[in-house]
N, C-alpha and C positions, 0 to 999 in steps of 0.2 A: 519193488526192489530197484534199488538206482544201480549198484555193481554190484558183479560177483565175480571172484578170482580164485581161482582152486588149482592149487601146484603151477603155478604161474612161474614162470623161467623166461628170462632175457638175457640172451648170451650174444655179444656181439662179435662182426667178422674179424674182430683181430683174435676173438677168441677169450676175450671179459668178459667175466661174466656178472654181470648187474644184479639182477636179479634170480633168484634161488627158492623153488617150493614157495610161493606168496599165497596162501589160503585165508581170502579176505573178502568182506561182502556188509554195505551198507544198504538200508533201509533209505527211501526217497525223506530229504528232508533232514538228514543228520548232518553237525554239523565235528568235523574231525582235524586233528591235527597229525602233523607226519613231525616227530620232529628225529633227531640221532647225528654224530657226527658227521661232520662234512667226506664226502665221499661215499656216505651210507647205502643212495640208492632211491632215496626219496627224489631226486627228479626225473628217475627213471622209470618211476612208478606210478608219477603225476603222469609221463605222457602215455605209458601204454593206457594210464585211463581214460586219454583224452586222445587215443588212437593215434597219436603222432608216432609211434614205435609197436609194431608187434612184434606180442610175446614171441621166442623160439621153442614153450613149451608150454602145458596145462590148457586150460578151458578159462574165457573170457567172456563173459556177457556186461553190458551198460545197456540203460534205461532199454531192459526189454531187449537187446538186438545183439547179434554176435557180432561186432563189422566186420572181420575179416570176413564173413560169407558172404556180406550182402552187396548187392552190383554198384559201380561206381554212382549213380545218382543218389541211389537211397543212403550212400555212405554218407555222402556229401550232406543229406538233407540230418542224419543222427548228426555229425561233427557240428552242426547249424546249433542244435539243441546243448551244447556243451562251449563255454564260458571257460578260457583258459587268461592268466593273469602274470606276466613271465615277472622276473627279477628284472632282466633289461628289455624291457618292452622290444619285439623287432617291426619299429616304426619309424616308416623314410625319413630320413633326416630335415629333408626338405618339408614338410606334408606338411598341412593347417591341423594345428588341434581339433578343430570342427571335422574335418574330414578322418582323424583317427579315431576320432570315436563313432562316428557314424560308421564306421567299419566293421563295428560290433552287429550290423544287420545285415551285411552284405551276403552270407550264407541264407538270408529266409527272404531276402529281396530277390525278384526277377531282371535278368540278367541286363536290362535297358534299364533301368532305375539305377542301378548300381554304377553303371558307366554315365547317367545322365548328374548322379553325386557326386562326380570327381570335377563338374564343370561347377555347377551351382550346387552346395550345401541341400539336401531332399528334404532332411527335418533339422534344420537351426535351433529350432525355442526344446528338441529333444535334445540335443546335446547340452544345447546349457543347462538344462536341468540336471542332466548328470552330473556335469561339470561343478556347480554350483554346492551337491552333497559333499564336494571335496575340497572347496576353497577355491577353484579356478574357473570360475563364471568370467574372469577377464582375461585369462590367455584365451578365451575363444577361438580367434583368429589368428593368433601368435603360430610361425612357426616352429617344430618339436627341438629344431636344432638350437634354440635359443631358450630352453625351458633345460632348469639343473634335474639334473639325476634323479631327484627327489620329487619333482612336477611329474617327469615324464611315467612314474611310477603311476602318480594316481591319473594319469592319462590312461595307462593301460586301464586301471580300475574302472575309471567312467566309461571305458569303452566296452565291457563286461557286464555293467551295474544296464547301460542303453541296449544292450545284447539280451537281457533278460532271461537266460539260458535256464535251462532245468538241472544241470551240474556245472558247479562251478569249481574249477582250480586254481590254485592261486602256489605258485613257489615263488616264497622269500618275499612276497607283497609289498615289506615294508623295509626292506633292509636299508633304505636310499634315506626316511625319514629318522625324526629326532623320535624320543621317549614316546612325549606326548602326542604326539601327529601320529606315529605308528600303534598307539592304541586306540584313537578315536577311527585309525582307521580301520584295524581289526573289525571294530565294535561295528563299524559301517556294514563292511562285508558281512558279519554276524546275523544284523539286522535284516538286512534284504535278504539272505537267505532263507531267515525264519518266517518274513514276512508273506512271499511268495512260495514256501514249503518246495526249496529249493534244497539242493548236495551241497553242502561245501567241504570240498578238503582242501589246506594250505599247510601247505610244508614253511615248518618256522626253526631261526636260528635261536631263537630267543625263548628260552623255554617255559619262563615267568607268564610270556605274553601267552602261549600254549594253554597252558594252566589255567591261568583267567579270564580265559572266551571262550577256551572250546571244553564241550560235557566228555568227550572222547579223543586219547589220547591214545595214540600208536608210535611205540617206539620201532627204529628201522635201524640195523645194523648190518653189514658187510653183506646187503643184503639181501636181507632176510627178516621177518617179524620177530622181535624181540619181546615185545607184548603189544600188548593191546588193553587198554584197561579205562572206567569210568576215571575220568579226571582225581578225584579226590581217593583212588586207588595206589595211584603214581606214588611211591616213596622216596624220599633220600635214596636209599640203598640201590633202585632201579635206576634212578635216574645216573649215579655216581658209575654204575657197572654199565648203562647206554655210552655213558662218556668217557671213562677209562683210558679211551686211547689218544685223549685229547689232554689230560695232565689233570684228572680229577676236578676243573674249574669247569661250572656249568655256564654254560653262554646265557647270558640273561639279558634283558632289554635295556638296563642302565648299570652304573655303576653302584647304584643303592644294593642293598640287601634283599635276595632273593623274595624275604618275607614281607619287604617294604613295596616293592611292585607289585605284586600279587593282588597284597589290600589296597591296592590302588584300583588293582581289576574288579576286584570282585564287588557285591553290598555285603550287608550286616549279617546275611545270615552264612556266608561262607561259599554261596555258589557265586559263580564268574555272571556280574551284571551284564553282559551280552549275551548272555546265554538264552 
């Protein structure tokens, strides 16, 4: 089992409350989407799984472990095992590309390794290799302050992919790229996941892209789970009443026709080719 959530509640000290009864649990290796209006609750959801927020209510387990029980070291060495992937990466402005992705080890490196990377780069030809899966084999060295919005995304990603985590999160991954860049990178993410029988859930605005990479879709509302369902489950009807309070127009990844992105995702036989 990667997670389990059972009446899961996140109520915060102004007194918001986020999240509401969350009764949810993946299988090590499944690959999921969060998708539902903005404000749904889906990043609040990503972090209690990534232990960045605890619950104020229910039972939490990830990969095997409660954190909130376990002593500050062993927390530290689970959060190690867990690959998070933000919308706006929070990386120093200043900082070498090579050094933010090598960042992605710094929780499973000993504590002089880690300080002796911030002088000299520890694994160079590992970052490029990450780099590389994403088109940016030549900002290597490039400072992050000087890379657009859309670089510093899949900065974050390389930094995740050279992390090689056993749960991977990702909120809004790709919202910074074009059509196509934000589905080859889906498909990236996809990929390594399945490859390493790794978690992936990413919360997406774009629900086409939803649909044609990920086998399991969970709808999130005011939230709370709205469904939960095999991909090719999802109807009009569900999707129309997740988004309702948005003016009936589903957020979709381009300006094409829902149906024309989709067979772009998917092969011949109707499932999502990244799958």
């Amino acid at each position: 089992m990667s997670f389990a959530l059972a009446g899961v509640g996140l109520t915060h000290t102004n007194g918001f409350t986020a999240l509401a009864d969350i009764g949810l649990q993946a299988g090590q290796g499944e690959r999921i989407a969060l998708i539902g209006p903005s404000g749904a609750g889906k990043t609040s959801l990503l972090s209690v799984l990534g232990t960045a927020l605890r619950p104020t209510a229910g039972d939490f387990t990830v990969l095997g472990a409660e954190p909130w029980a376990l002593p500050a070291g062993t927390q530290k060495a689970l959060r190690a095992r867990i690959g998070t992937v933000h919308q706006a990466p929070p990386i120093p402005a200043r900082q070498r590309v090579v050094t933010a992705v090598l960042a992605g080890r710094l929780g499973q490196w000993p504590a002089w390794k880690s300080l002796a990377s911030l002088v000299y780069p520890a694994d160079i030809p590992g970052a490029r290799a990450a780099l590389a899966r994403l088109e940016l084999a030549d900002k290597l060295f490039e400072r992050c302050d000087r890379l657009s919005g859309g670089q510093l995304q899949r900065v974050g990603i390389a930094r995740v992919l050279y992390q090689a985590p056993e749960l991977i999160l990702a909120d809004e991954p790709v919202s910074a790229l074009d059509p196509a860049l934000a589905l080859a990178t889906i498909r990236l993410l996809a990929a390594e996941a399945k490859a390493r029988g790794a978690t992936l859930v990413a919360s997406l605005h774009a629900v086409d892209l939803a649909l044609g990479c990920f086998p399991r879709i969970i709808g999130v509302k005011a939230g709370r789970i709205a469904f939960d369902l095999p991909a090719e489950e999802v109807t009009e009807a569900l999707l129309q009443e997740l988004y309702a309070s948005e003016g009936g127009a589903l957020p979709t990844l381009a300006s094409e026709p829902r149906s024309a992105v989709h067979a772009a995702a998917s092969d011949g036989a109707g499932r999502a080719a990244c799958c």
